[in-house]
C-alpha positions as CSV (number, residue, x, y, z in Angstrom):
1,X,-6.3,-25.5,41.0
2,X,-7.8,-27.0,38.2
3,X,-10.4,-24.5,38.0
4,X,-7.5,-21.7,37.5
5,X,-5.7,-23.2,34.6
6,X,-8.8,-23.5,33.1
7,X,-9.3,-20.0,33.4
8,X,-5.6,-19.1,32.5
9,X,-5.6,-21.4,29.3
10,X,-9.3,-19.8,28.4
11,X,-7.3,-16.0,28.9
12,X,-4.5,-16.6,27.1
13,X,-6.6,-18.1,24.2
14,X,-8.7,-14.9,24.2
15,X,-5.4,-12.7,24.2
16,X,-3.8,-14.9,21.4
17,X,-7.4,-14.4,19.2
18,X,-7.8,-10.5,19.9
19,X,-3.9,-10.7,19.1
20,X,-4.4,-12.1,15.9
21,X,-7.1,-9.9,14.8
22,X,-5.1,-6.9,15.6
23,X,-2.3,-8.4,13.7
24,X,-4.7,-9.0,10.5
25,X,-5.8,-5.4,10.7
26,X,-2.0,-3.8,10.7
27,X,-0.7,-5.8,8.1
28,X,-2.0,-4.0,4.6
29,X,0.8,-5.4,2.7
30,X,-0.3,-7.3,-1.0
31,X,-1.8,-5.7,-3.9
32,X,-4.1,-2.4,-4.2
33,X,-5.9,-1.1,-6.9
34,X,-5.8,3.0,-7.0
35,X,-8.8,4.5,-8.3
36,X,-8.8,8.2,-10.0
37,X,-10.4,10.2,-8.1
38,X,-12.5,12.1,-10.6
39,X,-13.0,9.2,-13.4
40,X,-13.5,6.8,-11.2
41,X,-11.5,4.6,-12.9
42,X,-8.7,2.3,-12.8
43,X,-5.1,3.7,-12.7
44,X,-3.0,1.2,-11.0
45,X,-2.3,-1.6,-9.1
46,X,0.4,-1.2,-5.9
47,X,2.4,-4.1,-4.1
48,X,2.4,-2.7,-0.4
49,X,5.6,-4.8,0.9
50,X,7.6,-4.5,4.3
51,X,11.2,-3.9,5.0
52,X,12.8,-3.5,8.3
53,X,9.9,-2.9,9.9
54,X,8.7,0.1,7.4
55,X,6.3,0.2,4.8
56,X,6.5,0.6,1.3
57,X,5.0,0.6,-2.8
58,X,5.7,-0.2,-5.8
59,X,3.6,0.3,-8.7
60,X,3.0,-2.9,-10.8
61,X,0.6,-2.4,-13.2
62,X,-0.6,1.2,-14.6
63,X,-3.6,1.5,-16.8
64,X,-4.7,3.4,-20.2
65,X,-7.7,5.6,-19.3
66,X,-10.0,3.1,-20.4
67,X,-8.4,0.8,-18.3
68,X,-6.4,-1.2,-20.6
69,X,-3.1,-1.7,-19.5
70,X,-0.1,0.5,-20.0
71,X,2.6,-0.8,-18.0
72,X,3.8,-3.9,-16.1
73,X,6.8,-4.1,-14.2
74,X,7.6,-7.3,-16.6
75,X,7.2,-4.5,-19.6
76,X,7.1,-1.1,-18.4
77,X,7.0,1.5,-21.3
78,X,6.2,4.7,-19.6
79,X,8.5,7.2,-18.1
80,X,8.2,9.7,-15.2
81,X,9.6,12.8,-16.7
82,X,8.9,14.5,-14.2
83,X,11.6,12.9,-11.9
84,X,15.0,13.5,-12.5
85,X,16.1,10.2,-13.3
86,X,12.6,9.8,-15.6
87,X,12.5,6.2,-14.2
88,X,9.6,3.7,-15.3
89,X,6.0,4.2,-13.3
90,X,5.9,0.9,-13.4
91,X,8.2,-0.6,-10.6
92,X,8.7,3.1,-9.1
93,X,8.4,3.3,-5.5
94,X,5.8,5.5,-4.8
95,X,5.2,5.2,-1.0
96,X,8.0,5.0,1.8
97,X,9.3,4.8,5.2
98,X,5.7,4.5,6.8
99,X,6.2,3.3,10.8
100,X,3.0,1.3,12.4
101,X,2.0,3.6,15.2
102,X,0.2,1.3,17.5
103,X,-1.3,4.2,19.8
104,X,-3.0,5.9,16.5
105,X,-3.8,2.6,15.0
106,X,-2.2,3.4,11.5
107,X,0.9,3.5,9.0
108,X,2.9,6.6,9.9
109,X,5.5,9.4,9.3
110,X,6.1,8.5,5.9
111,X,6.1,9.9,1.9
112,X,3.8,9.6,-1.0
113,X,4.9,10.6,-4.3
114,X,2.8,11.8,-6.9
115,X,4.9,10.5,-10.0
116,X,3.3,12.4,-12.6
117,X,4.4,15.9,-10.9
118,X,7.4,14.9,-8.9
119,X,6.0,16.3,-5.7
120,X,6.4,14.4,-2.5
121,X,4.5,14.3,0.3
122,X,4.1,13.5,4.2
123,X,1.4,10.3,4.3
124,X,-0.3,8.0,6.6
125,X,-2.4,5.0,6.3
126,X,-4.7,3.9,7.7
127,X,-7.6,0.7,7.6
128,X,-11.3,1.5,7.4
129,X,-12.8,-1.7,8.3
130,X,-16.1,-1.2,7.7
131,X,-15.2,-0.3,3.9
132,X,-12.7,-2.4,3.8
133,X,-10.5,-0.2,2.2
134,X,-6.9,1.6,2.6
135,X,-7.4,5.1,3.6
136,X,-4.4,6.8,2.2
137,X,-3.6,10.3,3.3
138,X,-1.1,12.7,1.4
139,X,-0.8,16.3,3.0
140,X,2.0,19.2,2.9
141,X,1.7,21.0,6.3
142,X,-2.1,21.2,7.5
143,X,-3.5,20.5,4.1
144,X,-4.0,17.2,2.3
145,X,-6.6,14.4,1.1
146,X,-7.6,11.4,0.9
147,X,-7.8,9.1,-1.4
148,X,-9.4,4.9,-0.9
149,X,-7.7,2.6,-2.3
150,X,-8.6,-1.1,-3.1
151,X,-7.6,-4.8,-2.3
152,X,-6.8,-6.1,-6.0
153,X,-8.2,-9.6,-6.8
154,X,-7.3,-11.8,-9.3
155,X,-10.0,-9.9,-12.4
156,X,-7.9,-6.8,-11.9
157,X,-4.5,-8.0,-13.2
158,X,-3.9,-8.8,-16.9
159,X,-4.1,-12.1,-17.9
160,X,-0.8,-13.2,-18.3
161,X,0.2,-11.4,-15.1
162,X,2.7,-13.0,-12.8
163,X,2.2,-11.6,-9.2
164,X,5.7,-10.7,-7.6
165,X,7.0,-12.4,-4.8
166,X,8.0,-9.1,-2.5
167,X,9.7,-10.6,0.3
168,X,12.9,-10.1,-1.5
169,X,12.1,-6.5,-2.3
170,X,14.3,-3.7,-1.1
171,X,13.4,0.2,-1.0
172,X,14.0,1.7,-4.5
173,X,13.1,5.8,-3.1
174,X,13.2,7.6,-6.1
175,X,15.7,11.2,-6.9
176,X,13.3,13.9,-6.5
């Protein structure tokens, strides 16, 4: 008898572990640097947040090409002309509506936008953890890429920088 709820308390600490882990590797929500892909360098930092169960992000901090800052959601100065509303890149919701799919292990059946041309675009996301990195990828039909984006740390937001608390956040899905 004893022997058993050993064996039951040992399982169900095993389950509650491998749980946890799972749970660590599905939630992707803080603050990610987006790297250009051709530069290399530095464009922004996004806040991946949750709302009902859904994923979203909202750009915080853009950056100059030589990655001085541009824009802060505390003092954006930038506009997105090429959205209809020509609303501020910084605090612009530029990824929404992505599902967990637990049976593909990844972020799901939701939109990117590219804020600079206006287009929109089906997305997933997913976690490479042997890079350690967000794989992000933005496609129209059967053709898309991929682009690796970064966990921000502390060095990568300006000095004065106040990280936003997003549990408060609500979608803001931009007029295309």
């Amino acid at each position: 008898m004893q022997k058993s709820l050993i064996r039951a308390l040992c399982s169900l600490l095993l389950f509650a572990a491998a749980s946890a882990l799972k749970a660590a590797d599905t939630d992707i929500t803080g603050f990610w640097k987006i790297i250009d892909d051709e530069t290399g360098r530095l464009r922004s930092i996004i806040a991946l947040y949750q709302h009902q169960d859904k994923l979203y992000g909202r750009l915080v901090v853009t950056f100059h090409e030589d990655e001085t800052v541009k824009n802060t959601i505390y003092a954006p100065v930038e506009r997105a002309t090429a959205l209809p509303d020509q609303p501020f890149f910084a605090g612009l919701d530029i990824v929404w509506d992505l599902r967990w799919d637990g049976n593909k292990q990844r972020w799901d059946k939701g939109k990117i936008l590219d804020p600079k041309k206006g287009k929109v675009y089906s997305s997933h996301i997913s976690w490479d953890a042997k890079k350690q990195q967000l794989v992000v990828r933005s496609k129209i039909g059967p053709f898309g890429r991929n682009q690796f984006w970064l966990r921000a740390e502390d060095k990568d937001f300006p000095a004065d920088f106040v990280l936003p608390d997003t549990s408060s956040w609500t979608p803001k899905i931009p007029r295309t």
